[in-house]
C-alpha positions, -999 to 999 in steps of 0.1 A, spaced: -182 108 -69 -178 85 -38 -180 103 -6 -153 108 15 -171 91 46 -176 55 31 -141 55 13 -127 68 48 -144 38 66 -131 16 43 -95 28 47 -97 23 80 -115 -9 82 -90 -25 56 -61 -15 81 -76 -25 108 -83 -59 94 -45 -62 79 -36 -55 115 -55 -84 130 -58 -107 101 -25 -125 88 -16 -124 50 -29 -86 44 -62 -97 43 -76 -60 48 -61 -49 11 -87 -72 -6 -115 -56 22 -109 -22 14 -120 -26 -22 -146 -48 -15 -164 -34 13 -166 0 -2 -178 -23 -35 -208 -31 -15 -220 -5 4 -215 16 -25 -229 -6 -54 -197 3 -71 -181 -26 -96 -153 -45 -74 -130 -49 -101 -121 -11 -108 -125 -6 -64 -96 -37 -64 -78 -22 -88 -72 9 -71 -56 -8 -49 -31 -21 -69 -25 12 -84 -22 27 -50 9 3 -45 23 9 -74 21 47 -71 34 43 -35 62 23 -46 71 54 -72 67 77 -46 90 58 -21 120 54 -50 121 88 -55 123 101 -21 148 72 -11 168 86 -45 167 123 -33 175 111 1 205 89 -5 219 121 -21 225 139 10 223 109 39 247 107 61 255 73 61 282 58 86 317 48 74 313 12 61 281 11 50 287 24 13 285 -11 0 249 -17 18 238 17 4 248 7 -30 235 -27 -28 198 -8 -17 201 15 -45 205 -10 -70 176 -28 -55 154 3 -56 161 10 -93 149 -26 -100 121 -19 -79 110 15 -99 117 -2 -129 89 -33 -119 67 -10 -106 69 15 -138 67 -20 -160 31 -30 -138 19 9 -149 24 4 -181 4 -32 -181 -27 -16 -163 -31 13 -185 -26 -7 -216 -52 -32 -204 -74 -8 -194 -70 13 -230 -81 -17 -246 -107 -31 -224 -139 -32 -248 -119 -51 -276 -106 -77 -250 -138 -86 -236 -152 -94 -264 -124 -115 -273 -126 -134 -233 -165 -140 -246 -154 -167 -269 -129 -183 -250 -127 -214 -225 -142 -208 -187 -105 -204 -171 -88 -180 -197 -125 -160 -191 -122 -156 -156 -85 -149 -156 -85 -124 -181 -117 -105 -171 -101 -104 -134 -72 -84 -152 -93 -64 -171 -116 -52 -136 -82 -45 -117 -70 -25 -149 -100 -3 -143 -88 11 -114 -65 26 -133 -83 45 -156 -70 77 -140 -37 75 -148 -44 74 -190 -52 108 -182 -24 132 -176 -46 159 -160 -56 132 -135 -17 115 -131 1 145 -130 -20 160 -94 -23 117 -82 14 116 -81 22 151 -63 -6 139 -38 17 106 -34 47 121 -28 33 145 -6 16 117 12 52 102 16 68 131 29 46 135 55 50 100 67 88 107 65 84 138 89 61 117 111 89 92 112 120 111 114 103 134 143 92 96 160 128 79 158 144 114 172 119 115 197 135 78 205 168 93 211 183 81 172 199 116 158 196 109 121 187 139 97 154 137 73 175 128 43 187 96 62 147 85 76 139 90 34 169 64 29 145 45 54 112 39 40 119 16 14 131 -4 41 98 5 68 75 1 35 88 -36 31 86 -41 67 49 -30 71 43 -52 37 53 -83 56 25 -109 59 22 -107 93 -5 -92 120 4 -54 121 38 -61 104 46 -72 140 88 -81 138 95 -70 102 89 -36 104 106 -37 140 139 -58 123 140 -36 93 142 -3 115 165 -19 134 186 -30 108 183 0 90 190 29 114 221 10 130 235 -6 94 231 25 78 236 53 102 251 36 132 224 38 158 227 23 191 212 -13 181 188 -8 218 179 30 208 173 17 173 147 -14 186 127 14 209 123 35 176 105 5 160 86 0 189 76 38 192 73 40 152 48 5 153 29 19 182 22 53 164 10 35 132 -11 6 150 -33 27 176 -52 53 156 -63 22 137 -70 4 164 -90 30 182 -109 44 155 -118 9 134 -142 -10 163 -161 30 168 -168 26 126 -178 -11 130 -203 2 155 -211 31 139 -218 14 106 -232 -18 120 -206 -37 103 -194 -71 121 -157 -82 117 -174 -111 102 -185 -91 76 -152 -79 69 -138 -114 70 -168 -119 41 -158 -88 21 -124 -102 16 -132 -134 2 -159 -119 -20 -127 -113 -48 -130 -147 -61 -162 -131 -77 -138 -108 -93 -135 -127 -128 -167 -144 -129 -186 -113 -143 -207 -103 -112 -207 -63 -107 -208 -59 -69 -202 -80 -36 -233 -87 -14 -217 -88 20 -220 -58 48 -242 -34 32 
């Protein structure tokens, strides 16, 4: 029952931060900002997170596998496509395997607290910092919940395909919308990249894709990435300094929010930074 205001703030804060911060700083603010001005437990807030990536990476498999089914890749580059596929069924398989943890740590959370309570300060922390990032998933033990959270991912992902595909056209690259879902495994890992904004991964992995794959002019293919990165970077960066003032949050506070998970295992419920 969180309003859509705070959580939206957070969002965009979080991005913001990942896009001036190195080392993705802004996906440990997310959770914990909206864990402070909320009053909400960070562990279950952190946790979504990890869900969310998880789900994402689901969603991103299977669009990549129904893409790959009608791409039209260029002559040569069968051996690369096969090479990604295999890589992506690993992936889905990883990602699948983390589900399963969280959910199961999750369904037995009571019983294994009370077992942390009698055990040594270390094995404590690390195992109640599981079980508050296991909470986050609570959701998905419930099918009514899972089944609606996954058609919102993929739907999620297919708009950011058609955002993409209309973007790298737009850049002079004609590739179909079955080739730009061959793509995002390849943009996702790019943005992942711990660097500011994803600056030169997601630009090389565009690259790399559009003109290993579908035999795009390398120079047409390095303007989509530029074009792409642009049209990701500046909604964030125009709307996160009007919340910071709008909230009265300081990027120092966001800074704060982030560092706040090492409270994560040590059984305090909430941060205490930028409320």
């Amino acid at each position: 029952r969180v309003p859509l205001r705070p959580m939206f703030s957070a969002v965009i804060l979080g991005f913001m931060t990942t896009l001036l911060v190195p080392g993705r700083v802004g996906e440990l603010v997310r959770p914990a900002l909206l864990s402070a001005r909320e009053d909400l437990p960070l562990g279950p807030c952190l946790g979504t997170v990890v869900a969310d990536r998880l789900l994402d990476g689901v969603a991103i498999v299977a669009l990549f596998a129904v893409g790959s089914l009608h791409a039209n890749f260029v002559a040569g580059s069968a051996s690369l496509a096969g090479e990604i596929r295999v890589t992506a069924a690993i992936a889905l398989a990883a990602i699948v395997i983390g589900l399963v943890v969280l959910v199961a740590i999750s369904a037995v959370g009571e019983r294994l607290d009370r077992w942390l309570s009698r055990r040594w300060a270390a094995v404590r922390w690390a195992g109640r910092a599981a079980l508050g990032l296991s909470r986050g998933a609570d959701a998905l033990r419930s099918p009514r919940r899972l089944v609606p959270i996954i058609v919102y991912s993929l739907i999620v992902w297919l708009v950011i395909a058609l955002a993409t595909w209309i973007g790298v056209r737009a850049a002079g690259a004609d590739i179909g919308f079955a080739d730009t879902l061959v793509m995002l495994p390849l943009l996702a890992l790019g943005v992942s990249l711990p660097t500011p904004g994803g600056v030169g991964g997601y630009h090389a992995l565009m690259q790399f894709g559009l003109v290993s794959l579908f035999g795009v002019d390398p120079i047409i293919a390095a303007g989509a990435g530029i074009l792409m990165h642009l049209a990701i970077v500046l909604p964030v960066l125009v709307a996160g300094p009007v919340l910071l003032y709008v909230d009265g949050v300081s990027f120092s506070d966001l800074v704060a929010a982030g560092k706040q998970v090492r409270a994560l295992g040590n059984g305090k419920g909430t941060v205490e930074v930028a409320r």
